[in-house]
N, C-alpha and C positions, 0 to 999 in steps of 0.2 A: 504493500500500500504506500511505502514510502516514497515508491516511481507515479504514483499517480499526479503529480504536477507537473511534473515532466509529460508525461502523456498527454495531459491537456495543453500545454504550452505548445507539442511537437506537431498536435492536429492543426491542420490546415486552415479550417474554418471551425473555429470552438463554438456553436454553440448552447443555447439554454439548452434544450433538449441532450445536448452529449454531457453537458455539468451535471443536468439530472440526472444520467444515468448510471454516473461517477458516484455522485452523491448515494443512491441506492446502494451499492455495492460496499459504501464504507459504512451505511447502516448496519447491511448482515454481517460486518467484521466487526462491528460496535468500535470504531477509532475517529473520536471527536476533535480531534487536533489537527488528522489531515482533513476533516471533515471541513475544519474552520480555516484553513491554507487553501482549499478548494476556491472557498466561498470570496478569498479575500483577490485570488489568483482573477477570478469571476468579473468585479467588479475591475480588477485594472484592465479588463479586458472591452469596457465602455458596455456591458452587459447590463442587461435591466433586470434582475430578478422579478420573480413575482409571487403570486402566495404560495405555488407548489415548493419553488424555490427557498420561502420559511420554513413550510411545514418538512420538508425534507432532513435541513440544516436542525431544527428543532428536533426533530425524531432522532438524530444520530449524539443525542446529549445522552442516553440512556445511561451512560456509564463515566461520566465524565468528575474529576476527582471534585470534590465540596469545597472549593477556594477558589473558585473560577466565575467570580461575580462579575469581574471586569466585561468578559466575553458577553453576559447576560446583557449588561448595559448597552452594551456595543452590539447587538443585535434587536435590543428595545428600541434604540436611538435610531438604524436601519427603518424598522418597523414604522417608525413614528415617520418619518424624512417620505417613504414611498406609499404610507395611508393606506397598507397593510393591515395595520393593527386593527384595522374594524372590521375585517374578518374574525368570527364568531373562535373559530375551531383554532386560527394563528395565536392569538391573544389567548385562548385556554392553553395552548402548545407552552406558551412563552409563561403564562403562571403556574402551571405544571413543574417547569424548567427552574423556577424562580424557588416553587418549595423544598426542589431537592437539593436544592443548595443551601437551605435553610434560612433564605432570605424573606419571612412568615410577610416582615411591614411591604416589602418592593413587592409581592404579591397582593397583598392585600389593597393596598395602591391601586395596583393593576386593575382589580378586577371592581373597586370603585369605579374606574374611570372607564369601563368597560358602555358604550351604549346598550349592547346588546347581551344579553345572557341564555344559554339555555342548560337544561341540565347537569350536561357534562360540566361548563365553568362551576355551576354550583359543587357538585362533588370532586373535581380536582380539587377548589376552598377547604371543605369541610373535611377531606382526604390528608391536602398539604397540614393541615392545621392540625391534625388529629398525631400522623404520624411526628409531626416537629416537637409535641408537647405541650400543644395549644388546647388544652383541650375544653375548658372553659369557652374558650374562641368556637367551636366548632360547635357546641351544642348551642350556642347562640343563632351560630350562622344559618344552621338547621331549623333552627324555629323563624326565622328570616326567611328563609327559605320559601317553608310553610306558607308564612302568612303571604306571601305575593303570588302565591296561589301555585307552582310549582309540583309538582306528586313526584315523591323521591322515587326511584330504581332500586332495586336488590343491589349496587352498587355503590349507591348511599348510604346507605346502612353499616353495608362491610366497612364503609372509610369510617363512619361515625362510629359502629360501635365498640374499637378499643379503647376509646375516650372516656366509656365508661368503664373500663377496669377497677380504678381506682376506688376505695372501699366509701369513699365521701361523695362520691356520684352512683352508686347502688340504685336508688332511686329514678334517677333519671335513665338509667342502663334499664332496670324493669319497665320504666315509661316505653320505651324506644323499642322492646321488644314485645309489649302492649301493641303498640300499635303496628308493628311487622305483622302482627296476628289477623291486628282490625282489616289492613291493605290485602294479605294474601302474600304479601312480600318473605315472611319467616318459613315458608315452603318450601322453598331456596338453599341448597345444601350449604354452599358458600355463605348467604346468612348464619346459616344454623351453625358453623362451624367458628365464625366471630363472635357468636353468641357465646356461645362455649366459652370458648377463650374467655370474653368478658366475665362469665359466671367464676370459671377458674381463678381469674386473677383476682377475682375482689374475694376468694374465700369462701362461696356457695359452689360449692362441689356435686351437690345434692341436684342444685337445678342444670349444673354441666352435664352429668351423667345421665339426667332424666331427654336430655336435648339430642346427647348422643347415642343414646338406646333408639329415638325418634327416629333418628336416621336409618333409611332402607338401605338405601349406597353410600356404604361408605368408605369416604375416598381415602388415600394417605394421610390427608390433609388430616382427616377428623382423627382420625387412630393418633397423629403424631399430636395432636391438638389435646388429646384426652388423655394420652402419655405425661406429656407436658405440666398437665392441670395436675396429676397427681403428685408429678415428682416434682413441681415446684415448691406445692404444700407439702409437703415431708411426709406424704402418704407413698411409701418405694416400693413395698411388698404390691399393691393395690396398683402403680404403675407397673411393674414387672407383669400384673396377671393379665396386664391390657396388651402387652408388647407380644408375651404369647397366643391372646386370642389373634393378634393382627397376624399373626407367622404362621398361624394354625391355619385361616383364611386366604392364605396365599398373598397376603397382600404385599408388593412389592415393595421392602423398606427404602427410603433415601438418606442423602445426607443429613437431613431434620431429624429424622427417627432417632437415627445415632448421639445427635444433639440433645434432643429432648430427654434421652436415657440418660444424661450426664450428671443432674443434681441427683438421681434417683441411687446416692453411696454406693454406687456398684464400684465394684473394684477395677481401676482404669486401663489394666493388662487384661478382664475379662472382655470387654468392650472393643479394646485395641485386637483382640483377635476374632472377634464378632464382626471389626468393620474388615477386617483383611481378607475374612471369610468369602465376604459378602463382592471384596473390591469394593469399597467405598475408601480405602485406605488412600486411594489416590487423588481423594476430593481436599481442596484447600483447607474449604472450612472444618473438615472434620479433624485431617491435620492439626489444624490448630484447634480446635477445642479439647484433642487429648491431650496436646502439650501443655496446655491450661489447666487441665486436671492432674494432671501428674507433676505439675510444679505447687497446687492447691494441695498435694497431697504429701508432698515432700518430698517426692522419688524426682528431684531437677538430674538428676545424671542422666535418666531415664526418656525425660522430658525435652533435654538437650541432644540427645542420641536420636531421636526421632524427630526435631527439628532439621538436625542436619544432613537428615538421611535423607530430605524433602527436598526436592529443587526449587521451588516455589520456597524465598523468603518473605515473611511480614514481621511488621513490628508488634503485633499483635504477640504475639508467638513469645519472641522476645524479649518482648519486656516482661510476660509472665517468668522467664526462666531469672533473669535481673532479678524480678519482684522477688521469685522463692529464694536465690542466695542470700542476697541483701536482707532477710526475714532472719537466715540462718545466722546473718553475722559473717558468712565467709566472702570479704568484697576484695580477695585477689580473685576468685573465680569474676564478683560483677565487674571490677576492671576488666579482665581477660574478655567478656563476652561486651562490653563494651567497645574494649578494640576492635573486634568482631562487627562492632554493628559497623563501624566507621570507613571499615574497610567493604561495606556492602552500599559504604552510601547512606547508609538510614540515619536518622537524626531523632536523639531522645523525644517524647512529648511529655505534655505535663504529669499524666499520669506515671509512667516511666520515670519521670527527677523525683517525683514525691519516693516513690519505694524506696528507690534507693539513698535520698536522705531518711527516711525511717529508720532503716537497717541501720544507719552509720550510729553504733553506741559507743564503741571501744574509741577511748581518747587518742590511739594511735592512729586512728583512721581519717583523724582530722584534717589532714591535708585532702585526702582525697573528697573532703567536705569541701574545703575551700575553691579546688579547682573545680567541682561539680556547679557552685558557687558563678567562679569565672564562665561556664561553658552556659550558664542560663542567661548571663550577660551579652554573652556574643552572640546567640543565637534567641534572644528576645524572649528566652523561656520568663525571667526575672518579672514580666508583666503579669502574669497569669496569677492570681493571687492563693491558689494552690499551692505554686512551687513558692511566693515569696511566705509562705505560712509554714511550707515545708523547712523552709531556710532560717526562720525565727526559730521555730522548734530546736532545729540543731544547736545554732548558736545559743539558747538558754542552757541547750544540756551539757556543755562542756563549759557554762558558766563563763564566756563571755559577753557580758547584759549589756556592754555596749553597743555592739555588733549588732546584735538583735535588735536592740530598742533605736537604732542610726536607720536599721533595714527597714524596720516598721514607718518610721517615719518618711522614710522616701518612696511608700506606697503612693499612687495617684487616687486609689479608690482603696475605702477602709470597709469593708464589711465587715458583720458582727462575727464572724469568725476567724478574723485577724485581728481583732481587738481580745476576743477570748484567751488568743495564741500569746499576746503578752501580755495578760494580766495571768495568767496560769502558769507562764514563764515566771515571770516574777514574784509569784508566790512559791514556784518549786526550789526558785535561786535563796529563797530566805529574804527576802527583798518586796516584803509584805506592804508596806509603806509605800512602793511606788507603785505596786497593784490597784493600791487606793485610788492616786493619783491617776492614773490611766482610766480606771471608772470612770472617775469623775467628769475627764476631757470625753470621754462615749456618751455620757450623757448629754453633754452639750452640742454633740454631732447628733442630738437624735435619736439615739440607738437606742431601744429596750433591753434589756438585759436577758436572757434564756437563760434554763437550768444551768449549763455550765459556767455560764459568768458567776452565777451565785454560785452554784457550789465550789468555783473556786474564790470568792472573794468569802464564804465561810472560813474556809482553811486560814485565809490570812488574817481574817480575825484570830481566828485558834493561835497561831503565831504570835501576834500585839497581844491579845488578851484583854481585846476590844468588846465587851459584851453588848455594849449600847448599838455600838454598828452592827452586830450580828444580830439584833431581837429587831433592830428594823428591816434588813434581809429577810426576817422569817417573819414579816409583815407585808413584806413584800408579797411571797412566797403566796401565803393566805391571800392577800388582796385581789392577784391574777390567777389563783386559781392553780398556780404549776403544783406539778404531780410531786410530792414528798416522798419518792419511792427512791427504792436504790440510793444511788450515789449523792443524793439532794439531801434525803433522810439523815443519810450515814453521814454527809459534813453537816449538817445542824445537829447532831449528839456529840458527834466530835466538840464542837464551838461551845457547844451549850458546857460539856463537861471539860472543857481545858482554860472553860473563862471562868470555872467555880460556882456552875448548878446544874448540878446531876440532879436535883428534883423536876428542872425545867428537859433535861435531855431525859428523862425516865418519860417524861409527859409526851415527847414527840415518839419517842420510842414506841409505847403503846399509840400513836393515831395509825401508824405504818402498819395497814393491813395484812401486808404478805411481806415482811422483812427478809432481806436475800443474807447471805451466810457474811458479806463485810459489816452489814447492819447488827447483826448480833456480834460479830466479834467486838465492834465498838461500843457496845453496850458493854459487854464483859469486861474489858480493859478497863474502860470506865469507873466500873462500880471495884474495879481492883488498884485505882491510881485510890479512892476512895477509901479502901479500907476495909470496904463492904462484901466482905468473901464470899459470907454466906447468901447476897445477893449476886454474884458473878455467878455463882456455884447451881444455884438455881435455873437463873440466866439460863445457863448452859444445856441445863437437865432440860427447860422446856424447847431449847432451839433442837433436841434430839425427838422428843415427842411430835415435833412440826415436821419429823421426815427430813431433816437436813442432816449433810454432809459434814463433821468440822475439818477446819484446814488447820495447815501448822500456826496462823496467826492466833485462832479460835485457843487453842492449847498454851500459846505464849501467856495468854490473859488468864488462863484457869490457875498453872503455873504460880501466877505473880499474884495470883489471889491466896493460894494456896500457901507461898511466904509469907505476906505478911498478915496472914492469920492464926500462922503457924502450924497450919493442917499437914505433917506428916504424912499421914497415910491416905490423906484423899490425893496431896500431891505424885506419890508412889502408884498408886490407883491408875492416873489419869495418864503418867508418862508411860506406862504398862499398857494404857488402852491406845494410845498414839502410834505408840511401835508397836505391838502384835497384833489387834484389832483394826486397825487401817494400814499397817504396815509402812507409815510416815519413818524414813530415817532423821532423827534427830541433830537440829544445827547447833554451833555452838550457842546462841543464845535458848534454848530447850535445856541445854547443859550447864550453862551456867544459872539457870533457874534451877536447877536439881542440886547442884553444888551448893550454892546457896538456904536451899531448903532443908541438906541434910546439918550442913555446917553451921544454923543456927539453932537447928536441936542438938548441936554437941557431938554429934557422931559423924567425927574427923578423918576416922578411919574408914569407915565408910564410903567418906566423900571421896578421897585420895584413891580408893580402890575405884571409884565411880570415874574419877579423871581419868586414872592408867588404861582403864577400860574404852575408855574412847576412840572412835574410829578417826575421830578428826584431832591436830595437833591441838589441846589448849591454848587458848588466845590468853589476853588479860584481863578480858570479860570473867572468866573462868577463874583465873587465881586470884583479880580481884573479888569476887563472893566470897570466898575461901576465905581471903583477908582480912572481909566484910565481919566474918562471922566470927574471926581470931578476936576482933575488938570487943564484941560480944561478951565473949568468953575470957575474957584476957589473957588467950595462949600468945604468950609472949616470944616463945621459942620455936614454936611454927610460924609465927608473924613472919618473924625476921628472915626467914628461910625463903618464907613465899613470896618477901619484899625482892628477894634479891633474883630470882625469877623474874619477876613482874619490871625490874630494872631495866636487864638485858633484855626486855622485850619490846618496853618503851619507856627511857629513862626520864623522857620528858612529861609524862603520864600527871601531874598531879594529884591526883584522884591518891596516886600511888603514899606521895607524901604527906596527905591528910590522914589518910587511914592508920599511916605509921603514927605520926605525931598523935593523933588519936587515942591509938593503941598503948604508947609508951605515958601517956598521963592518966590512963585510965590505973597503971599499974605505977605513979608517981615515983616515973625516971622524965622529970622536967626537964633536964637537960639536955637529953636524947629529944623529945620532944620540940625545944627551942632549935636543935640543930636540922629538925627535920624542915620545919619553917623556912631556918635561912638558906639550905641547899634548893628549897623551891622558890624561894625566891632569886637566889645564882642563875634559874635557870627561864627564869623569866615571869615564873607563875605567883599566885597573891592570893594565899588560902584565908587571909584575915577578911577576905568582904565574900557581903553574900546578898544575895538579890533579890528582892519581892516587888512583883510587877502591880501596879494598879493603873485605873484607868484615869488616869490623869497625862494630859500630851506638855510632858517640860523639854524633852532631849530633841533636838534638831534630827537627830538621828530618826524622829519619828516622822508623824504625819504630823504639817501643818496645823497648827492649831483651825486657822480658815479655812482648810481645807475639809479640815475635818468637821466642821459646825456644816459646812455643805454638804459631806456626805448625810449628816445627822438630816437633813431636808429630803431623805430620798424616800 
């Protein structure tokens, strides 16, 4: 097809009729480029095009990539120049052409300024709009439609009814298939099979299957349609039994079928020899959709082995394999397969920069942040406010908040999810204070706040130990109505109990209907920073009566109730029920709760065999309880021993030399004591002051006092 200009050029007398015939021919190859070379060769040729000559050039767009709006314009402006456009069927061609580009307003334009309309222009609208995500737009446009007296086609319908998928349009989807009834029109297998679909996606499974049983013929379509419905809802067994009624049927599977099998947990080596079986192993899409499952699954060796065995490359493909290393951690393989794309030509997109700043945790891998950084710059990724959210994230996690907070600011558009990005930053950085501050400026942009603005501006209350800012939060909370579940719940007990009223976090604790297993763990900690064993302890008993799982955190907090309650044998109990009953291996802080536990009933020995015993090396978590409990007891003689341990572990440790000086005046050796003092202060430390927070703003270090009487206005 590349000779085809050439051809036309070399004819003797080129005309319309021989450009049409040219033009047909690049249709059934689908190549819109030389399609638009043709057309441009056309006009230098003092040729007049005319409507066949649109609708040709228009048909041969079928396949044309989604950033080719220039060319749109440039055949509008033809359109307009030769009084084209007021053909019915050109002007549908050209807002057709308009939607797949996703150009929804240049369409809608269009077909305002359209004198004339009939059907089809109405359902390419309500088609273009449905499919682009208009879909509000299109159930409009539909009753417009309607009302100028129009009678939709079985065509209409199919474009309209995906728009009702969605579980907040239920109603209007029932409407629309009401009235398919009323017309005759839902007769129509191709109806009946969008129908479906719509019932599936919005969660009524009940009326998909009743729709699909209706069916006398049915096509591939319906089978991969009713496949689809089940194993999107995480009915898999109930999809499985439909894939073999369709096999039993003879029904000839496609590349859909194979798709649609894919959320339904089947194992992605069972599928990959189903499709090889079958030869559909040499279709694109299928290609990549197993390489997308088996990178979703973990097996990227596997993922990547069948990528590169495909001759047909997409980025599709490859950024899932990127995505799954970068998940792992291991980003000399996403370098490696980076280079790889570079050398194919291809060029990251947004979704692709995001994974792979995700991945980047390990502080070594920083550079490869930064130049990931640089290459969003050069290639205009940096605008997309995905990757510049992806880019705040990283830089708060390795704690440089200026970077972060310089990037944020040189956004051109702030959505409330770039504003979340660093206030959540900044309360993770310990930099609670300027979490404030950033609120405060969202507010004045407009912005309402979502659950995760609050639940992280809770946390940074819990940090200040700000209780007034947090009871107006959880006024907030109440006022509009947001859901107290989960992670909203769990930072306002948090807040409630680290600003000094676990009466008030006990109260939100009980409104939380169905508390998830971190909401109870915060509760239990809670009632264990408190004092309140025997309320942790309970806690606990009824989070197992509610049918939940506990985690290692859940036990951290039974643990620490169990200290300082002094409960021995419930704490024995319950580090017994962690390791053999859940089969949890214990971390060091589990161990140093247990050391602690036994070391303050006295039994030393015990503890010591309990250390030696341990899988993992003692930290000074661990010898400090030991320590803990030496003061206790005033063993003076294992003090000292565990001091010096605890030394060459981290000499600079304080903790180390309070506990000592501690220990030696408990047993009135002052002197030893005062020396303990002065070697931590040698080494930079200042065990003479001690801290009590309240809610009074004096330290500059904090929030603004004026800032702060604003946040109080929220």
């Amino acid at each position: 097809m590349n000779l085809a200009p050439h051809t036309w050029l070399s004819s003797p007398k080129p005309n319309l009729s021989f450009f049409h015939s040219l033009l047909k021919s690049h249709n059934e190859t689908h190549s819109p480029k030389s399609a638009l070379l043709l057309f441009r060769h056309l006009l230098q040729s003092n040729l007049k095009p005319n409507d066949l000559t649109f609708s040709l050039l228009l048909k041969s767009f079928t396949s044309i990539p989604l950033n080719e709006k220039l060319e749109a314009n440039q055949i509008h402006t033809h359109l307009l120049k030769s009084g084209f456009d007021q053909f019915v069927y050109i002007s549908t061609a050209l807002l057709d052409f308009y939607m797949k580009l996703g150009c929804v307003h240049s369409a809608r334009n269009l077909f305002d300024h359209m004198l004339d309309r009939d059907i089809v222009s109405w359902n390419a609208l309500i088609c273009g709009c449905s499919r682009n995500g208009y879909d509000v737009d299109a159930l409009e446009i539909f009753v417009q439609m309607l009302r100028e007296g129009f009678s939709p086609l079985q065509t209409t319908l199919v474009g309209l009814v995906p728009s009702c998928g969605r579980r907040e349009f239920v109603f209007q989807g029932r409407s629309i298939h009401g009235f398919g009834i009323k017309t005759g029109i839902d007769l129509d297998s191709q109806v009946k099979n969008a129908l479906t679909y719509m019932y599936a996606k919005s969660g009524d499974l009940e009326a998909a299957e009743l729709l699909f049983e209706e069916l006398e013929d049915k096509s591939v379509v319906s089978w991969n349609t009713m496949i689809g419905a089940y194993a999107g809802n995480g009915f898999f067994n109930e999809s499985m039994l439909v894939f073999k009624r369709m096999v039993e049927q003879k029904v000839e599977v496609n590349p859909v079928t194979i798709m649609s099998l894919l959320p339904a947990n089947i194992s992605p080596e069972l599928i990959h020899c189903y499709a090889i079986k079958t030869g559909l192993i040499n279709n694109g899409s299928v290609v990549t959709s197993l390489v997308c499952l088996y990178a979703k699954c973990g097996s990227t060796e596997l993922a990547e082995l069948l990528y590169w065995s495909f001759p047909q490359k997409n980025l599709v493909s490859l950024t899932a394999i990127i995505s799954s290393y970068a998940e792992k951690g291991n980003m000399d393989l996403v370098v490696e397969c980076f280079s790889r794309m570079q050398q194919l030509d291809m060029k990251l997109d947004s979704v692709a920069m995001v994974s792979i700043l995700h991945g980047i945790t390990d502080p070594s891998h920083m550079s490869i942040g930064i130049a990931l950084h640089g290459y969003a710059l050069k290639n205009g990724l940096d605008t997309h406010n995905l990757v510049s959210n992806g880019l705040i994230s990283m830089y708060f996690k390795f704690n440089d908040i200026e970077a972060a907070i310089s990037l944020f600011y040189e956004m051109p558009e702030k959505p409330l999810i770039s504003w979340n990005s660093v206030i959540s930053g900044c309360v993770q950085a310990g930099r609670a204070s300027d979490a404030m501050k950033f609120f405060c400026q969202m507010k004045m942009f407009g912005l309402s706040p979502d659950t995760i603005t609050v639940a992280s501006l809770l946390t940074g209350c819990s940090q200040l130990g700000y209780l007034r800012l947090g009871e107006r939060l959880h006024n907030y909370i109440l006022r509009n109505n947001l859901e107290v579940e989960d992670f909203v719940g769990t930072s306002l007990i948090d807040m409630y109990t680290k600003c000094g009223s676990i009466l008030l976090a006990e109260r939100v604790f009980k409104s939380i209907r169905e508390p998830c297993v971190a909401t109870w763990n915060t509760m239990i900690s809670g009632y264990s920073w408190y004092g309140l064993e025997h309320n942790a302890l309970n806690c606990y008993s009824k989070m197992r009566e509610q049918g939940l799982e506990p985690d290692r955190i859940t036990f951290l907090g039974v643990l620490a109730a169990c200290i300082h309650g002094g409960l021995l044998h419930e704490g024995k109990k319950h580090f017994q029920i962690m390791t053999e009953e859940f089969g949890m291996v214990p971390n060091l802080q589990h161990c140093a709760c247990m050391v602690g536990l036994l070391g303050r009933a006295g039994l030393f020995e015990e503890a010591l065999l309990f250390i030696k015993n341990m899988e993992s090396e003692p930290d000074s978590a661990v010898w400090g309880a030991l320590l803990n409990a030496c003061c206790i007891h005033q063993e003076i003689k294992l003090g000292e021993c565990l001091a010096k341990k605890l030394y060459l572990l981290d000499y600079k440790n304080c903790g180390l030399y309070v506990l000592m000086s501690n220990l030696y005046a408990a047993t009135n050796r002052w002197n030893d004591a005062a020396k303990m003092r002065e070697i931590m202060k040698d080494i930079g430390g200042d065990g003479t002051s001690g801290v009590s927070q309240i809610e009074v703003i004096t330290s500059s270090r904090e929030m603004d006092p004026d800032l702060y009487q604003e946040f109080l206005q929220f």
